[in-house]
Every structure is written in structure tokens, then in C-alpha cells.
C-alpha positions as CSV (number, residue, x, y, z in Angstrom):
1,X,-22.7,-7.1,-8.7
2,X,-19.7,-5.4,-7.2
3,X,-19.7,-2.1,-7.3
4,X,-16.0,-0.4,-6.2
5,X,-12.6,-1.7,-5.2
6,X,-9.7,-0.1,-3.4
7,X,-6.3,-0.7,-3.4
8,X,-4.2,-2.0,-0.7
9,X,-0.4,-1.0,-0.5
10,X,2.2,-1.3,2.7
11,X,5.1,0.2,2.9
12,X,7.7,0.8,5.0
13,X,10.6,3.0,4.7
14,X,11.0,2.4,0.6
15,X,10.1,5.6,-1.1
16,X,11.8,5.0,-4.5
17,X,10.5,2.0,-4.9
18,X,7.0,3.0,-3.9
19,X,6.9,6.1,-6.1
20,X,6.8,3.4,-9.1
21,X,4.0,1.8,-8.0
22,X,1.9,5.3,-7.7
23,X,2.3,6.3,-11.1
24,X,1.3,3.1,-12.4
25,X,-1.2,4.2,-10.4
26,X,-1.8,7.2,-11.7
27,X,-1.6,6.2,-15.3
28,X,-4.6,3.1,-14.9
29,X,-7.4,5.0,-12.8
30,X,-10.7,3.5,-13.0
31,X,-14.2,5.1,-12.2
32,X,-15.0,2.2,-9.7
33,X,-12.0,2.7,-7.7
34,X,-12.8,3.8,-4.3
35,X,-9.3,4.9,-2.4
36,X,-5.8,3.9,-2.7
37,X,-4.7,2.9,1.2
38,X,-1.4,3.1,1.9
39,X,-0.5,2.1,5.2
40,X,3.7,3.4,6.2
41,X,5.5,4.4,9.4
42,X,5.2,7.7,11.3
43,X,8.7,8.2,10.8
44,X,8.8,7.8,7.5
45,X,9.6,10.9,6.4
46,X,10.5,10.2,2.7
47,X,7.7,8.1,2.1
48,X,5.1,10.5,3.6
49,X,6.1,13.5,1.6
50,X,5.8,11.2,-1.4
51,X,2.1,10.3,-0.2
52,X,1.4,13.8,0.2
53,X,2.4,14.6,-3.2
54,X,0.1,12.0,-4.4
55,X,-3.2,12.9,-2.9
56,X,-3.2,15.7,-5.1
57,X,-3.2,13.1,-8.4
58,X,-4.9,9.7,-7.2
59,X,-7.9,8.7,-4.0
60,X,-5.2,8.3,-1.9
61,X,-5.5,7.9,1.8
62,X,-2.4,7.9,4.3
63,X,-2.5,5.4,7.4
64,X,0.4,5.9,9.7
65,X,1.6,3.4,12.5
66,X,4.6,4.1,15.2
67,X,6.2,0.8,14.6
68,X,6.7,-1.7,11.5
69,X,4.1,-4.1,11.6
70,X,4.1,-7.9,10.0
71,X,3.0,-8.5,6.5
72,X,-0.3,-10.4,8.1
73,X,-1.2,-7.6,10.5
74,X,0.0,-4.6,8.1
75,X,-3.1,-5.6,5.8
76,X,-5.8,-6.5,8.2
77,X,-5.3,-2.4,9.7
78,X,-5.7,-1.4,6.2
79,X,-8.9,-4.1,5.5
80,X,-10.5,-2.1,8.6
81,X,-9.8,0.8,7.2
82,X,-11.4,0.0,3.6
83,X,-15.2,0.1,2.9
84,X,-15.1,-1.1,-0.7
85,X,-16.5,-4.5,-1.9
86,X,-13.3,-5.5,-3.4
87,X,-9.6,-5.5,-1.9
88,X,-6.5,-5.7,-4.4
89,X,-3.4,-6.4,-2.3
90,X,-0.6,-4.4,-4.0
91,X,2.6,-5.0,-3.4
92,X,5.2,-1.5,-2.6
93,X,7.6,-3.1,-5.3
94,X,4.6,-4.2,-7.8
95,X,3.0,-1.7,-10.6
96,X,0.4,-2.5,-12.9
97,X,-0.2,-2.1,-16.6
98,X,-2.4,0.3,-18.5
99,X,-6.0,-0.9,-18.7
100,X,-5.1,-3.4,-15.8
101,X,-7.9,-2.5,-13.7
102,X,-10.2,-1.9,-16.3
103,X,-9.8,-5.5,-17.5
104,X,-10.4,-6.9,-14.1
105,X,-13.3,-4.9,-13.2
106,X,-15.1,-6.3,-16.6
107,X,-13.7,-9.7,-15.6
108,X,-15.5,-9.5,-11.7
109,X,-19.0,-7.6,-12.9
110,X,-19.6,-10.5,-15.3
111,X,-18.6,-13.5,-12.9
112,X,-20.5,-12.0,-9.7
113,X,-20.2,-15.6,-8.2
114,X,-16.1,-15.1,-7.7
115,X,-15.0,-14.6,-4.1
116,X,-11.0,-14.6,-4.9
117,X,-9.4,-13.5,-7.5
118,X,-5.4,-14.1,-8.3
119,X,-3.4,-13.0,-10.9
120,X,0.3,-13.4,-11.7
121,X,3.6,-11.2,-11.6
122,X,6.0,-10.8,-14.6
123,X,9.0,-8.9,-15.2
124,X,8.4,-5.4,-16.2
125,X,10.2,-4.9,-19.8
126,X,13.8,-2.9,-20.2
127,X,14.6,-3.6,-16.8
128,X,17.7,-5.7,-17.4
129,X,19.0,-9.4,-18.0
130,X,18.9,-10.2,-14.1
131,X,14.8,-9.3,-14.1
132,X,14.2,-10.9,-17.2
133,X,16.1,-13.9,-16.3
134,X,15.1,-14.2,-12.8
135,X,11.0,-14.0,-14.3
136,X,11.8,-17.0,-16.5
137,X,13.2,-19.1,-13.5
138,X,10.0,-18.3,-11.5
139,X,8.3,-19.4,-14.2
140,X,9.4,-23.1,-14.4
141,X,8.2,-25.7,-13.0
142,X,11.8,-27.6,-12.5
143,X,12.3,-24.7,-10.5
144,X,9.0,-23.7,-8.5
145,X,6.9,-26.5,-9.1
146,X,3.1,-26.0,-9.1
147,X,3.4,-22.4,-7.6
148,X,5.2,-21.1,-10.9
149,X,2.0,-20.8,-12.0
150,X,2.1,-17.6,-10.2
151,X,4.2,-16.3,-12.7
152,X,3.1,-17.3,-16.3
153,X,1.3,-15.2,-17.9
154,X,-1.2,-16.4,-20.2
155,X,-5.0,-15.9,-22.1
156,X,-6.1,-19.6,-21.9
157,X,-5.1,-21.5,-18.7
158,X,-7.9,-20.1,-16.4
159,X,-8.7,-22.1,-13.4
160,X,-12.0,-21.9,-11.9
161,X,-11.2,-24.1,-9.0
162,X,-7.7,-22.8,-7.6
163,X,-6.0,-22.8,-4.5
164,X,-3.2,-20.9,-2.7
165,X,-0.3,-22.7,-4.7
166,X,-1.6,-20.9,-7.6
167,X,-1.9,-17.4,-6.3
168,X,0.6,-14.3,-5.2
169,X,-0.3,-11.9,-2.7
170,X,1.6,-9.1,-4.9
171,X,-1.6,-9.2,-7.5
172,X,-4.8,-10.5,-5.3
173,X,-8.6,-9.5,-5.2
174,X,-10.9,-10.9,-2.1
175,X,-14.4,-9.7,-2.1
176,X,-14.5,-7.6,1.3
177,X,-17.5,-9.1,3.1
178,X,-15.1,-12.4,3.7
179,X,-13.0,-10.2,5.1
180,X,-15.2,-8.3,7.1
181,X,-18.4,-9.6,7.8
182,X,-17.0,-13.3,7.8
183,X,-14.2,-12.3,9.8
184,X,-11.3,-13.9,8.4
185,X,-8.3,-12.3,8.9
186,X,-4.5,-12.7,7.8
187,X,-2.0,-14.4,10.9
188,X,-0.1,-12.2,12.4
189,X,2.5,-14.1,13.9
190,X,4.4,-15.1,10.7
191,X,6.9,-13.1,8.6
192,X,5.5,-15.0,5.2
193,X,2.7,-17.4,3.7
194,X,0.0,-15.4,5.7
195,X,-1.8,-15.9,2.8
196,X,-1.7,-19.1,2.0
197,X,-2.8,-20.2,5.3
198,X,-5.9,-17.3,4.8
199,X,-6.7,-18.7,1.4
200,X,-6.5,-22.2,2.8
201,X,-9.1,-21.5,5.4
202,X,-11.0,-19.8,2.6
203,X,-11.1,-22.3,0.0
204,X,-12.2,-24.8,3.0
205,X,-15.0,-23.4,3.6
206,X,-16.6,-23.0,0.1
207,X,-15.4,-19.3,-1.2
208,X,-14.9,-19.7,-4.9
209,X,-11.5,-19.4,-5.8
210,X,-10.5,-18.6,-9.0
211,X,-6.6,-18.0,-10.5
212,X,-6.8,-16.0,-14.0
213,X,-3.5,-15.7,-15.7
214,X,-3.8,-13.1,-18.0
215,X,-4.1,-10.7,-15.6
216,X,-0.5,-9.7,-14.2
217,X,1.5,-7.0,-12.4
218,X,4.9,-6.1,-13.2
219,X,7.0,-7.3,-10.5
220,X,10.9,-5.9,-9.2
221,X,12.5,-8.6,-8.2
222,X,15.6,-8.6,-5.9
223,X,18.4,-9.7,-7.7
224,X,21.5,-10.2,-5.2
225,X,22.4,-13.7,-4.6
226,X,22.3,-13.3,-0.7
227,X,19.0,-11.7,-0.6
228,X,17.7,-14.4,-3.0
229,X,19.4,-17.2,-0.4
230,X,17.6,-15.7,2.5
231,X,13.9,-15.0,0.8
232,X,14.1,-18.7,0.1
233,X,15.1,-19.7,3.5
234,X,12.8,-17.6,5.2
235,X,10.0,-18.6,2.7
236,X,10.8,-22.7,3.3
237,X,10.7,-22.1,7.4
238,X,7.2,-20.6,7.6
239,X,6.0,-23.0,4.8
240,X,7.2,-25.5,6.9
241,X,5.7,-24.0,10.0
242,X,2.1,-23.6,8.1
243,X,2.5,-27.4,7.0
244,X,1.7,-28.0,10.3
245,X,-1.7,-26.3,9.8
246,X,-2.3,-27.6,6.2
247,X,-0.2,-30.4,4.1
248,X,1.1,-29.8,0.9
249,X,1.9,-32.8,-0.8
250,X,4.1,-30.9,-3.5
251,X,6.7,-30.0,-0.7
252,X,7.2,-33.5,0.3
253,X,10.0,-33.8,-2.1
254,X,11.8,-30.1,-1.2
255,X,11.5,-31.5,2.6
256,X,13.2,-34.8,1.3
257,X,15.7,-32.1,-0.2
258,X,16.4,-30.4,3.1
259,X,17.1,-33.3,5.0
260,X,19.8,-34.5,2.7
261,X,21.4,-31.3,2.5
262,X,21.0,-31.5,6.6
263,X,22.5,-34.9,6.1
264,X,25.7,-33.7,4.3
265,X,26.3,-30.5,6.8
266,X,26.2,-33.3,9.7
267,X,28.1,-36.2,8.3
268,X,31.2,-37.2,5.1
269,X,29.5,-39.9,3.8
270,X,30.9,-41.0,0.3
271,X,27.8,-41.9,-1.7
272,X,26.1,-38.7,-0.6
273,X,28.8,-36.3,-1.5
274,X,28.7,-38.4,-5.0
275,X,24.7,-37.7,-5.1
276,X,25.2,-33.7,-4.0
277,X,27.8,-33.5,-7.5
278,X,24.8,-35.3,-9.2
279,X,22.6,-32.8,-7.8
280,X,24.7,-30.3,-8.8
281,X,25.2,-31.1,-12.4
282,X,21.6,-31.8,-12.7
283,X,20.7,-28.2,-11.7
284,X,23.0,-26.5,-14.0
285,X,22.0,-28.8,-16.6
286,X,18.3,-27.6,-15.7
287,X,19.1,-24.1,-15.9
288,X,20.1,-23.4,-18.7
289,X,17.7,-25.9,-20.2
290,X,14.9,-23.9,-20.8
291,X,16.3,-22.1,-23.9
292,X,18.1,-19.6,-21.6
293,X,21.2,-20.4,-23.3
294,X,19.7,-19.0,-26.3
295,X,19.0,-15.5,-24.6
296,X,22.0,-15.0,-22.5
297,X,25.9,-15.2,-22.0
298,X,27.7,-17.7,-20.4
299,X,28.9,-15.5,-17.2
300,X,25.1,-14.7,-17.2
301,X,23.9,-18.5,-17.5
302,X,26.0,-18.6,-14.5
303,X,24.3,-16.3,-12.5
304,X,21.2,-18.5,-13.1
305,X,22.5,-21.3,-12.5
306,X,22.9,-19.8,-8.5
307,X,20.1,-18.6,-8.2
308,X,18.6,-21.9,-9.1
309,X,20.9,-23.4,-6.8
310,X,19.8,-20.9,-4.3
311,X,16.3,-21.6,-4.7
312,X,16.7,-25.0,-4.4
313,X,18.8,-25.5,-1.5
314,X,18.1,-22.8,0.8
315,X,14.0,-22.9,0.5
316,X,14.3,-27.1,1.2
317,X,17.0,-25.9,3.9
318,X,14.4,-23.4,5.9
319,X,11.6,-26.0,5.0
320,X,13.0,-28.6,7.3
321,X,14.4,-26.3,9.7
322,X,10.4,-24.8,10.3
323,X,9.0,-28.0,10.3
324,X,11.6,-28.9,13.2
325,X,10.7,-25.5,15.6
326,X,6.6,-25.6,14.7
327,X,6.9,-29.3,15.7
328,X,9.0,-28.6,18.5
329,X,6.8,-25.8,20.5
330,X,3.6,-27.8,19.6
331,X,5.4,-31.0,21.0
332,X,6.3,-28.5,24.2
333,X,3.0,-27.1,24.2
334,X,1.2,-29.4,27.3
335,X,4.3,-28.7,29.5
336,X,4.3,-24.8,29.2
């Protein structure tokens, strides 16, 4: 039986957003927590005063670094620096409900046999049209395919037997000793899906796996169209670059997407200019089909309509432009 858990945050340079996340904190405490590790740069004036304030209300312990570190190698200083028997991976911009941990400790002390444990994110409530509407987006499966699981909430779709497309990093529990003892570790080299190629290797190897739904974070979402654009893109290149490691059949049709769009960049051929307006018309028709019409205004059904767009094209865009450099340098590989 498990008995403590800390909480793993990084952050870099984002105080405001941070200091939302610690009173969550603050509010859900739980007798089994060990410490709250937050891991932030030396220079970071802001955010270390903030800390500082903090130690004073929650178990919280400061790690400091000289230089921003990746996502992957952020979180494997602050594994070695927890001694806990549970991790949750929290993201800076994430904050949990009251009673959240509570729930989840009940949850791991009566299925001992559980080596990973993933929840989903939601939109926090009263935090505008743009949040709401972007959580529903994320939450279809037009949109996001199997990996909008990550975002529904709900008490009755448990699965026992899940794998990384199913889980978020912002809301995830791994028993320490895989960590640790077992060695595995999150890549370093890549900017994003350091965890999916972690839980792959995991779920290989026999760790139970398990994706409970009822169990969610509140999660900010960026809401500017450009950002949105280049999340996608940057998320589509290093899934392309892991696809290498580990094949995804469910991306085989975003792949199919990017080399179309590739196709229509590079050439002016009539039929596929006649299948991009199809395209087109089939997105908007898709975003406002799941009864956002009935929530929203048309300037707003608009504004999902891009970002549907965006999610579309530019994550199928930086999936075939990763699969093109990974396969590249491993292609170059014998002669360097």
C-alpha cells in the first residue's frame, strides 16, 4: 500500500500563473502528502519570492537551476529530488479541485496493483467563452481523435488497460520505484511528447496502466490563435519524430493530412484546391456541430471554427515535417 505522494511542478519565469496553482494547493492538502517540489530558475526573481511566501502555508520545497531546462529533463531533477512513493506531475498553468487529492489517494490505497495513474484536464468554470469553448473542442473526437479522451471528464468510462493516447502529463501519478529503482527516465532531447514515449516504454514492459476520468484538473488554456498554430505544429513535429520510436496508427490519417496541405503549398493543381474548399467547409460544418451553436454567438462560432482549423492543419503540418528530419538524421546516421 502506498503510503505518501508529492507533487511535482516546473516553472519557469510565470509567477501569476503559478500563484493559481499554489492556492489550489493550499485549499486541497492531504495528510499523505509529502512535499510540493517546485523546480524554477535562479533568476527568477518573481517566482522565488512567490515560493518563499508559500513555504510558510504548504510542504513546499524550492529547486533552483541557472538555465531553463526541457520539459523531459525539468522533471527527472525534481524525480531525484522526491522520496515519496507516488509522483503527480503538475502542470504551472493546472490547479486542482477541492477534495481532488483526497479522492485519488482513496482511489490508489484500494487498487495497490496500479503503477500509472492519468486523469483528465477541464476548463476551470467563469473563466470565459474562449476557455469554455476551447475545453469542448479538446474534447471531440472530430477534433482530437482518441487523445480527447484526455479531456472528458466522466464517472463511468474507466479504463484499466490504457495507454499514452489516453493520458496528459498536466494531471499524472507514476508510482516512484519505476522511476527510480527501474530507472526509467523522461527524454531529454525533445521539446514535447516526453511522456508518451516514457509511458510507451512503460506500458511495454508490463506496468499497469490505468486512465480514470473522473479525476480532473482545471486547465488555462492559451487562447490566441498564433499560439494555438504553433503548440499544434510543435506538437505534430515531435509526434512525428517519436513515431519513429513507436507507431501510432491513429496519426496515419493527420500524416495523410500534412502531406496534402504540403502538396497544395508546392503545386496549383485544380482538384486539390477543390478538395482544400471541401476540407474547409467540412471543418466549419464540424465545429459548430457539436451543439456549440447553441452556446455561443456567431463571431464566437468563428473563433472556433480557427482554432479547429488550426488544430487541424498545423499539428498534420509539423507531423510530416518531424517525420521528414527524424527520418532524415537516422538515414544520415552511418555516415556521421
Amino acid at each position: 500500500m502506498p503510503l505518501n505522494f508529492d507533487i511535482l511542478i516546473a516553472s519557469y519565469f510565470r509567477a501569476s500563473i503559478l500563484e493559481k496553482c499554489l492556492v489550489a494547493l493550499v485549499n486541497s492538502s492531504h495528510p499523505s502528502l509529502g512535499n510540493i517540489i517546485v523546480l524554477t530558475h535562479s533568476q527568477d526573481a518573481k517566482t522565488l519570492q512567490l515560493l518563499e511566501t508559500y513555504t510558510k502555508k504548504i510542504p513546499l520545497v524550492i529547486r533552483k537551476v541557472d538555465k531553463c531546462l526541457s520539459p523531459g529533463a525539468s522533471r527527472n531533477l525534481l524525480i531525484e529530488r522526491s522520496t515519496a512513493d507516488f509522483v503527480h506531475f503538475l502542470d504551472d498553468d493546472a490547479f486542482v479541485p477541492q477534495r481532488y487529492y483526497e479522492q485519488v489517494w482513496d482511489y490508489l490505497k484500494k487498487n495497490v496493483d496500479i503503477d500509472v495513474l492519468g486523469g483528465v484536464d477541464i476548463p476551470a468554470p467563469d473563466t470565459g467563452w474562449r476557455q469554455s469553448m476551447l475545453g469542448e473542442i479538446l474534447a471531440s473526437d472530430f477534433v482530437m481523435g482518441v487523445t480527447a479522451k484526455r479531456h472528458k471528464k466522466s464517472d463511468s468510462s474507466e479504463n484499466m488497460n490504457a495507454s499514452e493516447l489516453e493520458l496528459t502529463l498536466c494531471n499524472l501519478w507514476i508510482r516512484a520505484k519505476i522511476l527510480k529503482d527501474d530507472q526509467y527516465t523522461f527524454s531529454e532531447k525533445i521539446l514535447r511528447c516526453e511522456e508518451n514515449l516514457l509511458l510507451q516504454q512503460i506500458k511495454k514492459d508490463g506496468y499497469k496502466i490505468v486512465a480514470q476520468p473522473k479525476f480532473f484538473v482545471f486547465h488555462q488554456r492559451r487562447e490566441d490563435l498564433v499560439d494555438i498554430a504553433k503548440i499544434q505544429f510543435r506538437s505534430g513535429f515531435y509526434r512525428g519524430v517519436t513515431l519513429f520510436s513507436f507507431y501510432e496508427k491513429t496519426f496515419t490519417i493527420p500524416l495523410i493530412t500534412g502531406i496534402y496541405i504540403f502538396s497544395l503549398l508546392f503545386g496549383n493543381d485544380s482538384p486539390l484546391t477543390i478538395l482544400l474548399i471541401g476540407l474547409h467547409l467540412f471543418l466549419f460544418g464540424k465545429s459548430i456541430g457539436f451543439n456549440l451553436w447553441k452556446k455561443y454567438k456567431p463571431i464566437q462560432l468563428l473563433y472556433g471554427y480557427l482554432v479547429v482549423v488550426a488544430i487541424h492543419v498545423f499539428f498534420s503540418m509539423g507531423l510530416v515535417v518531424g517525420v521528414i528530419k527524424e527520418g532524415s538524421r537516422r538515414c544520415l546516421r552511418p555516415w556521421n
